[in-house]
VEXDREN-2710 file (C-alpha; in Angstrom, 1 decimal):
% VEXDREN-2710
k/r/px/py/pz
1/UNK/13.8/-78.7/-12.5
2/UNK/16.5/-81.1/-13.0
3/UNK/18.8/-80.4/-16.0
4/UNK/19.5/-83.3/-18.6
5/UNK/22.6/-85.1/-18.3
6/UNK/26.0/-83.3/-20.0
7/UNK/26.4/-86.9/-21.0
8/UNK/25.5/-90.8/-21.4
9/UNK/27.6/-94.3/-20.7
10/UNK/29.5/-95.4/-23.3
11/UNK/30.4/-91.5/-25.0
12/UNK/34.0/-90.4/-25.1
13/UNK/35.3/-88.4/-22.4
14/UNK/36.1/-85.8/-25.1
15/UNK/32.3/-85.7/-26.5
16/UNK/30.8/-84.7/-23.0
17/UNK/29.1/-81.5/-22.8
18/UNK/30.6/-78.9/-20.4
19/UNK/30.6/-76.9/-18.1
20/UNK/30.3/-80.9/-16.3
21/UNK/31.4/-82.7/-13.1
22/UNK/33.4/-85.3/-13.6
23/UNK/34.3/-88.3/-11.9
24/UNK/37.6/-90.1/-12.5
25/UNK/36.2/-93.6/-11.1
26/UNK/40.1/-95.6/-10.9
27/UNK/40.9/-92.4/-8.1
28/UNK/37.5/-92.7/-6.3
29/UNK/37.4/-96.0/-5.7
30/UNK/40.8/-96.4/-4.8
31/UNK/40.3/-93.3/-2.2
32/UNK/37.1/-95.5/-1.0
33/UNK/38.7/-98.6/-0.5
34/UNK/41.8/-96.8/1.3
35/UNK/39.7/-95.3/3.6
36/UNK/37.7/-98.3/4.7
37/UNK/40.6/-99.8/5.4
38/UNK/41.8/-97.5/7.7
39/UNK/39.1/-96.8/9.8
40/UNK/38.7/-100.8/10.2
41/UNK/42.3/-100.9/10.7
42/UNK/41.8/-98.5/13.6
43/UNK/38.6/-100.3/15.0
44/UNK/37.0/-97.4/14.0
45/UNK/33.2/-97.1/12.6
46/UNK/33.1/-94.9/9.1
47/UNK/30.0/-92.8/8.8
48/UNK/31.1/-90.3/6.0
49/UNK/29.5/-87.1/5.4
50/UNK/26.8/-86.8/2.5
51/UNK/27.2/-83.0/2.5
52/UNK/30.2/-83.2/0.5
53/UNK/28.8/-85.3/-2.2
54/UNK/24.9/-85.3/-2.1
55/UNK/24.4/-88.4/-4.0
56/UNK/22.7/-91.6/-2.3
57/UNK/24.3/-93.9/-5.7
58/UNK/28.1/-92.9/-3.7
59/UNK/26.5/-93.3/0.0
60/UNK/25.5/-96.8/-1.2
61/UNK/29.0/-97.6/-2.2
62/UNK/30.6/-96.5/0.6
63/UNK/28.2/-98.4/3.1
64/UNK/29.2/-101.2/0.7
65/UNK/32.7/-101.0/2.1
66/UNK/31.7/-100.8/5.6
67/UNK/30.5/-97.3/6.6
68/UNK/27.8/-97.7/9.0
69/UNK/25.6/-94.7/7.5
70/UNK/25.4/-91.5/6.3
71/UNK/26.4/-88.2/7.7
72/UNK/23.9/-85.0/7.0
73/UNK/24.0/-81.2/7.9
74/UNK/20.4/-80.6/6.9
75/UNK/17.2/-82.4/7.1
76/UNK/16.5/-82.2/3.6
77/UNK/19.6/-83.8/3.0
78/UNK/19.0/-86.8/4.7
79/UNK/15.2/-86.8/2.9
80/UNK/17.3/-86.9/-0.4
81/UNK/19.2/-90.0/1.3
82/UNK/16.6/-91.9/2.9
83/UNK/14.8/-91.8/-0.4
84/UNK/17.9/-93.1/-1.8
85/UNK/18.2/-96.0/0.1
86/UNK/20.6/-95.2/2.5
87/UNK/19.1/-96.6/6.2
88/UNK/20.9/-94.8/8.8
89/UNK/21.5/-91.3/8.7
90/UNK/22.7/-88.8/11.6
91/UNK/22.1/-84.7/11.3
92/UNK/25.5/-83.5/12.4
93/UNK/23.8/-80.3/13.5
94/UNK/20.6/-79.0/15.3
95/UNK/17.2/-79.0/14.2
96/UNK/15.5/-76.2/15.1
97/UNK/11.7/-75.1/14.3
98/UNK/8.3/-77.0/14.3
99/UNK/8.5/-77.7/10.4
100/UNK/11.8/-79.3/10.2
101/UNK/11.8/-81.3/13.4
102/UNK/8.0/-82.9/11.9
103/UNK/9.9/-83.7/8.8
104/UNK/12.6/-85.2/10.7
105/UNK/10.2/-87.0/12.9
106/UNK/8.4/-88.3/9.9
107/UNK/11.9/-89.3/8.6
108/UNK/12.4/-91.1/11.6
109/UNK/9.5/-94.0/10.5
110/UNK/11.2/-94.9/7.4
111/UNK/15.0/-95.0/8.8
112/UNK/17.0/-94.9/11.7
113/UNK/17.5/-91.2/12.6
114/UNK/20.1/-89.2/14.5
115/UNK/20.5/-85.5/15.6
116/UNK/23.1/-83.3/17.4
117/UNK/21.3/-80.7/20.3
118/UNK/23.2/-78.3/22.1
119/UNK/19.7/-76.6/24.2
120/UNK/17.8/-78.3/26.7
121/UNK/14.5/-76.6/25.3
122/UNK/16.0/-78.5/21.7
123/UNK/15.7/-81.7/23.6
124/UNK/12.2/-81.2/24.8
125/UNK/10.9/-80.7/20.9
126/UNK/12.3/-83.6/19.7
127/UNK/10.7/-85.9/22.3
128/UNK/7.1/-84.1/21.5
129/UNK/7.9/-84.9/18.1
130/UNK/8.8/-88.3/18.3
131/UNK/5.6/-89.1/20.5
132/UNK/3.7/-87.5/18.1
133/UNK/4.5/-90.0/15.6
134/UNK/5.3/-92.5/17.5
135/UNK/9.3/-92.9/16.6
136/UNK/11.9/-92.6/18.7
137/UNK/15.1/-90.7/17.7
138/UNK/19.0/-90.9/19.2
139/UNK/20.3/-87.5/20.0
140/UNK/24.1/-86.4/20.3
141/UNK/25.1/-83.5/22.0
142/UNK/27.3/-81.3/20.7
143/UNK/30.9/-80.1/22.7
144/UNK/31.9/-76.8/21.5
145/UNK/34.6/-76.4/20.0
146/UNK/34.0/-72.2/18.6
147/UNK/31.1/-72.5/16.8
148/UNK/27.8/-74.8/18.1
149/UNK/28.1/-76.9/21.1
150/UNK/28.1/-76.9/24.9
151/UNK/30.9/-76.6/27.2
152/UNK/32.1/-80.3/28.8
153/UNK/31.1/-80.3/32.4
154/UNK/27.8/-79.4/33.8
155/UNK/25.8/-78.1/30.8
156/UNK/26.7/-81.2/28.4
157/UNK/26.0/-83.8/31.6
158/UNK/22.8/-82.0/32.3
159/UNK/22.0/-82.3/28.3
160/UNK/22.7/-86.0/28.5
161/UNK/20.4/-86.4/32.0
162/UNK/17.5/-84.7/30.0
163/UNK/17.9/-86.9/27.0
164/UNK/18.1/-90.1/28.9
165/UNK/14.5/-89.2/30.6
166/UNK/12.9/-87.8/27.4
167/UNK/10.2/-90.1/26.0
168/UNK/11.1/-92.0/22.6
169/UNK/15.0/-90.0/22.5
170/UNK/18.1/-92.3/23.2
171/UNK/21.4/-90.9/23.9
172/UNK/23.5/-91.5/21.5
173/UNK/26.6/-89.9/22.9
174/UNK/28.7/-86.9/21.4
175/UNK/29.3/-84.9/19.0
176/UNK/33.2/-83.3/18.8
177/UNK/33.8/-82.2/14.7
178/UNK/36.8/-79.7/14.6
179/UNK/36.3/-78.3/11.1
180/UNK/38.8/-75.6/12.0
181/UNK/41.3/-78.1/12.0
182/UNK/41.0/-79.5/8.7
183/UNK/42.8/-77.2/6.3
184/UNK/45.9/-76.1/9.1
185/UNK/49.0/-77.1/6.8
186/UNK/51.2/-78.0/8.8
187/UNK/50.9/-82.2/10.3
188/UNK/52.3/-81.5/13.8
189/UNK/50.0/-78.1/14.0
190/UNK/46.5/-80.5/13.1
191/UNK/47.4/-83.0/15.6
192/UNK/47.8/-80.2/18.5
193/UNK/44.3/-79.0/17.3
194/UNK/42.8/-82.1/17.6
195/UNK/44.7/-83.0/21.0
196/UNK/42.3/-79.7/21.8
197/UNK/39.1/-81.3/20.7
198/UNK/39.5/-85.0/21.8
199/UNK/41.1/-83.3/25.6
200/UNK/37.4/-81.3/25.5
201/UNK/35.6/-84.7/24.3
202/UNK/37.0/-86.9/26.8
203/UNK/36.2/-84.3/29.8
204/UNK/32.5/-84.1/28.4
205/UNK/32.4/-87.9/28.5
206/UNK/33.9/-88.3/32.1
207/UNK/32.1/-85.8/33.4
208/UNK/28.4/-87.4/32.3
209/UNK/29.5/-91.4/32.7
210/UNK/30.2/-89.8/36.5
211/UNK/26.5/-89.1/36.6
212/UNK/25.8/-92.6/35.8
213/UNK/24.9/-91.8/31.8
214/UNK/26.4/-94.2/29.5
215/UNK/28.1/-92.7/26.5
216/UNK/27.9/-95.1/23.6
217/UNK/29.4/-93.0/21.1
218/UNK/32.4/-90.2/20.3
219/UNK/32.0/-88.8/16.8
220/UNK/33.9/-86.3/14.4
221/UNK/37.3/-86.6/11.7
222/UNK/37.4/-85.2/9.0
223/UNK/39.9/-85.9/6.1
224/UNK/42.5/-84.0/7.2
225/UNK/42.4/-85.3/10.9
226/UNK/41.0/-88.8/10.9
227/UNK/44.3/-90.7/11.5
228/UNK/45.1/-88.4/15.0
229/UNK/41.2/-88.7/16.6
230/UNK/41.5/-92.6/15.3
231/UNK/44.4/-92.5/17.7
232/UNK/43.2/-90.4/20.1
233/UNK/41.5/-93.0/22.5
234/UNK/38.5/-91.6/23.1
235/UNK/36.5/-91.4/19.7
236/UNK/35.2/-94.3/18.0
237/UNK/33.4/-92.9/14.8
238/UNK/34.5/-91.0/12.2
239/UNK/32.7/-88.4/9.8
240/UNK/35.4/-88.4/6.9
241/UNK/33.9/-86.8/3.5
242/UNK/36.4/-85.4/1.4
243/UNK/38.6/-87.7/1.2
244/UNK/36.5/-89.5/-2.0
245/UNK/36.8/-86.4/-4.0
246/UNK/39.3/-84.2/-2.4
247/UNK/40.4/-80.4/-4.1
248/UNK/42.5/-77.8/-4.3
249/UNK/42.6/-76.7/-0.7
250/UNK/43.5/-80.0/0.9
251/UNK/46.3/-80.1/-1.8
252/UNK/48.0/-77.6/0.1
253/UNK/47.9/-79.9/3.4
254/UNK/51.4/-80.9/4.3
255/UNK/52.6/-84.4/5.9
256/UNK/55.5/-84.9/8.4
257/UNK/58.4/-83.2/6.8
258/UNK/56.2/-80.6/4.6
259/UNK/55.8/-83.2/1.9
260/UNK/52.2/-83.0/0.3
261/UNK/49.6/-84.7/1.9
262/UNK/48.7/-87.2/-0.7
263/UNK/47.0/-90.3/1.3
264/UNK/44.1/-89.7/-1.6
265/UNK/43.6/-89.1/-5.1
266/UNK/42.1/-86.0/-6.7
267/UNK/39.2/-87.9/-8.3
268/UNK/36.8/-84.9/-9.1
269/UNK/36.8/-82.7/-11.7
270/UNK/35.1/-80.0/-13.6
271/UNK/35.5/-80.3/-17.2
272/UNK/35.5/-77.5/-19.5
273/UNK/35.7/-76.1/-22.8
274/UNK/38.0/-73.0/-24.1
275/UNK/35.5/-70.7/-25.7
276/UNK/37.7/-67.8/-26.7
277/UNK/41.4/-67.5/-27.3
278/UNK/41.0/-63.4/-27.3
279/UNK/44.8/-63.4/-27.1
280/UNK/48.3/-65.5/-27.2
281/UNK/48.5/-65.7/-23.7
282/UNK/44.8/-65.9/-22.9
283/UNK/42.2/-68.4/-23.1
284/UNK/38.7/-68.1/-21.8
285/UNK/37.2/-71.4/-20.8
286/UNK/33.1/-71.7/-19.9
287/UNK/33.8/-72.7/-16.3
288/UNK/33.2/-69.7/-14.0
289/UNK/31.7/-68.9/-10.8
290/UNK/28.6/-70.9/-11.3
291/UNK/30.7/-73.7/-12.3
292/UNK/33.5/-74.0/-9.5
293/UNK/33.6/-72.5/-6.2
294/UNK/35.9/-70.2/-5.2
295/UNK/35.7/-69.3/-1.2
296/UNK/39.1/-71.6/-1.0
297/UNK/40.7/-70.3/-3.8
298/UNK/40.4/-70.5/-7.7
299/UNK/40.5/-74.0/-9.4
300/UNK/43.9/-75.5/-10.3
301/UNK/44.4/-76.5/-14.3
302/UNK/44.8/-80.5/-13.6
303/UNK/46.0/-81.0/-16.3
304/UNK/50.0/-81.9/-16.9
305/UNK/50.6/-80.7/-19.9
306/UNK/49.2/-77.6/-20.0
307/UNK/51.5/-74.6/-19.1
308/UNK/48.5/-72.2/-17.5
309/UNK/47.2/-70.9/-14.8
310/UNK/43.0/-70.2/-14.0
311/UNK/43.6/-66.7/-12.6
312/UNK/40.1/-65.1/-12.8
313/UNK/36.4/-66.3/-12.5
314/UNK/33.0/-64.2/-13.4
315/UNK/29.5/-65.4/-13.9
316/UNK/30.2/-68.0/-16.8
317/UNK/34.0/-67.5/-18.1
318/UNK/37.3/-68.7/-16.5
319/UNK/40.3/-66.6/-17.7
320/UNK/43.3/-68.5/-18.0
321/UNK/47.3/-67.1/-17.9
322/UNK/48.9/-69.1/-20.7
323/UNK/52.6/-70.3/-21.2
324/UNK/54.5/-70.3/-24.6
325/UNK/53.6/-73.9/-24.9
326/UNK/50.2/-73.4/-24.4
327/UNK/50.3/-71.0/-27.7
328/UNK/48.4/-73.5/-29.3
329/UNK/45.5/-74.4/-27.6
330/UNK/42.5/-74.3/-29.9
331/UNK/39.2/-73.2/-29.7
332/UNK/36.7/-76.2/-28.2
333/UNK/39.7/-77.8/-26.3
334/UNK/38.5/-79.7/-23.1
335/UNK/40.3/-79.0/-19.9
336/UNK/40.2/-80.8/-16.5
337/UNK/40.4/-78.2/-13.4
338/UNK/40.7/-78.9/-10.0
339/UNK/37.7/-77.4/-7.8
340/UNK/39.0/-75.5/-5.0
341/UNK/36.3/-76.6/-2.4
342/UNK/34.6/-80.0/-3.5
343/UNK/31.8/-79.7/-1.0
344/UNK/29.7/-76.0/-2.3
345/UNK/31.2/-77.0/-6.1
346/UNK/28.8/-80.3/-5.8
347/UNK/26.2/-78.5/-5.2
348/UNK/26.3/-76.5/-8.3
349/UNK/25.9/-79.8/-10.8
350/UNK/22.6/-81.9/-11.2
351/UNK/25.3/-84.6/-12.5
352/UNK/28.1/-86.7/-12.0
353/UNK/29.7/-88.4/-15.0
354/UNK/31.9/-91.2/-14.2
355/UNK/34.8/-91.8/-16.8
356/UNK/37.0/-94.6/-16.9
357/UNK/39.9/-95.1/-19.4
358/UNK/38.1/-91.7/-21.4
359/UNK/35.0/-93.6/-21.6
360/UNK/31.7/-92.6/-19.7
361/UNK/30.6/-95.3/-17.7
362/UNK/28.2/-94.2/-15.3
363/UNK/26.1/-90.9/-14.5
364/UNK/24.7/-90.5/-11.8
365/UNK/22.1/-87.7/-9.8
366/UNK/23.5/-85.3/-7.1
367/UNK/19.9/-85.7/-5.4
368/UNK/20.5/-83.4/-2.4
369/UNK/21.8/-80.4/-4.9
370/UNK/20.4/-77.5/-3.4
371/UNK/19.3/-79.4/0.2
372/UNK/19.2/-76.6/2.0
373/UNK/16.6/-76.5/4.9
END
């Protein structure tokens, strides 16, 4: 059951009830705007990934801007956006098992529907599927690149043959994400990763447009990448997601020259409240593990003033390392701390509130929370 909201339009930014996710709206609609601009800039379609925020209200606006559609990882997720409005949705990842490829098939009559295979028996389902209600679905394959996928050469080109003679499936070309390559610090290091990944997607594509099988489409990017596969030459989509919100760990990315890669805002927060001040230089806030991930590392106090540090995270507390001028933070203080992964700390909240000049202006569902399967 869906919690209550931690707040309404029109309350103060200091009255909202915490642990909460907030939004700062200036930051993610500048980060919006910047990246539209860039992928049209580089003739590139935008189709950004719903996994990281989960919420058809922000797929809406950034199809607004331009983005062709909405990328998932699960089929429930794209259920949640369909059912949001959003018309065109591709699942970035293979659908395997009778249950989820019916619901995908049944997805498929109310919006256009795509899906990434990497088996030839995968490829066969879907087109029993699709006959059976009476859809028809486009189907990427995926190029390895360490985790799913098949190898360019003869297993993708024979993936593409059997998808081009499979009743009611188009083929929508490839799939080539390197994820791996999204958090590597150093500028120079990401673009040689990427060289890697667009060298293995433009042999895939060679090898099956040899066999006579068009290939309409090369998608992947992330935040960290997008500007070297935009000038790569052989991709023309991009599956950017972060880059609205962004975190910790892509604070830590570095630019040319090892300054900070700062091409976006930090626009997400989690807000929360100091509950104990057991000792001078020791506050406990109500933002723990169930409030922030922590696989990339502990949040980051945001804000500038404050001389501490979030150095330990249980169930439901946040234990912060205080400075002397911090010896006077009170009990039922609101901080703002940066999550250190945006995408699994989403998926924690129900809610985001959107605050502009410390007012609430918006709220708004995170309707794939919890979209698992």
């Amino acid at each position: 059951m869906t919690n209550r909201p931690p707040a309404e339009p029109g309350m103060r930014l200091e009255d909202v009830d915490t642990p909460a996710l907030i939004i700062d709206l200036d930051a993610f609609e500048a980060n919006l705007a910047r990246m539209a601009a860039d992928a049209a800039a580089a003739g590139m379609a935008l189709r950004p990934h719903a996994k990281m925020h989960k919420c058809p209200t922000i797929g809406l606006k950034q199809m607004a801007l331009g983005a062709v559609g909405m990328c998932c990882q699960k089929v429930s997720e794209a259920e949640a956006m369909v059912n949001g409005g959003i018309p065109d949705v591709l699942v970035s990842n293979q659908v395997v098992g009778a249950p989820k490829i019916a619901r995908l098939a049944s997805l498929a009559t109310r919006a256009r529907v795509g899906v990434c295979v990497d088996d030839l028996e995968n490829v066969d389902q879907l087109s029993a599927a699709a006959e059976a209600f009476g859809v028809d679905f486009e189907v990427l394959i995926e190029i390895s690149l360490g985790r799913c996928g098949v190898e360019p050469g003869e297993a993708a080109t024979a993936l593409a043959k059997r998808i081009e003679r499979a009743p009611r499936l188009r083929f929508g070309g490839l799939h080539v994400y390197h994820g791996g390559a999204q958090h590597i610090r150093e500028r120079d290091e990401r673009r040689e990763a990427v060289d890697y990944a667009a060298g293995r997607a433009r042999a895939a594509k060679e090898g099956i447009e040899a066999a006579g099988v068009a290939v309409p489409r090369v998608t992947g990017a992330g935040t960290g990448t997008y500007e070297f596969e935009s000038a790569s030459g052989v991709y023309n989509e991009l599956q950017c997601g972060s880059y609205a919100f962004m975190d910790a760990d892509y604070s830590r990315n570095r630019n040319e020259g090892g300054a900070p890669y700062d091409r976006f805002e930090q626009s997400l927060f989690v807000y929360a409240t100091v509950m104990s001040r057991p000792a001078p230089d020791r506050a406990v806030c109500d933002a723990g593990l169930k409030a922030s991930s922590v696989d990339s590392g502990l949040p980051l106090v945001a804000d500038a003033d404050l001389d501490a540090e979030y150095t330990g995270a249980s169930d439901e507390h946040g234990t912060m390392r205080l400075g002397s001028s911090n010896r006077t933070l009170k009990l039922g203080d609101k901080i703002k701390l940066i999550p250190g992964h945006c995408d699994p700390t989403v998926n924690l909240y129900d809610w985001y509130v959107g605050v502009r000049d410390g007012r609430v202006e918006a709220v708004w569902p995170i309707s794939a929370r919890g979209c698992m399967t």
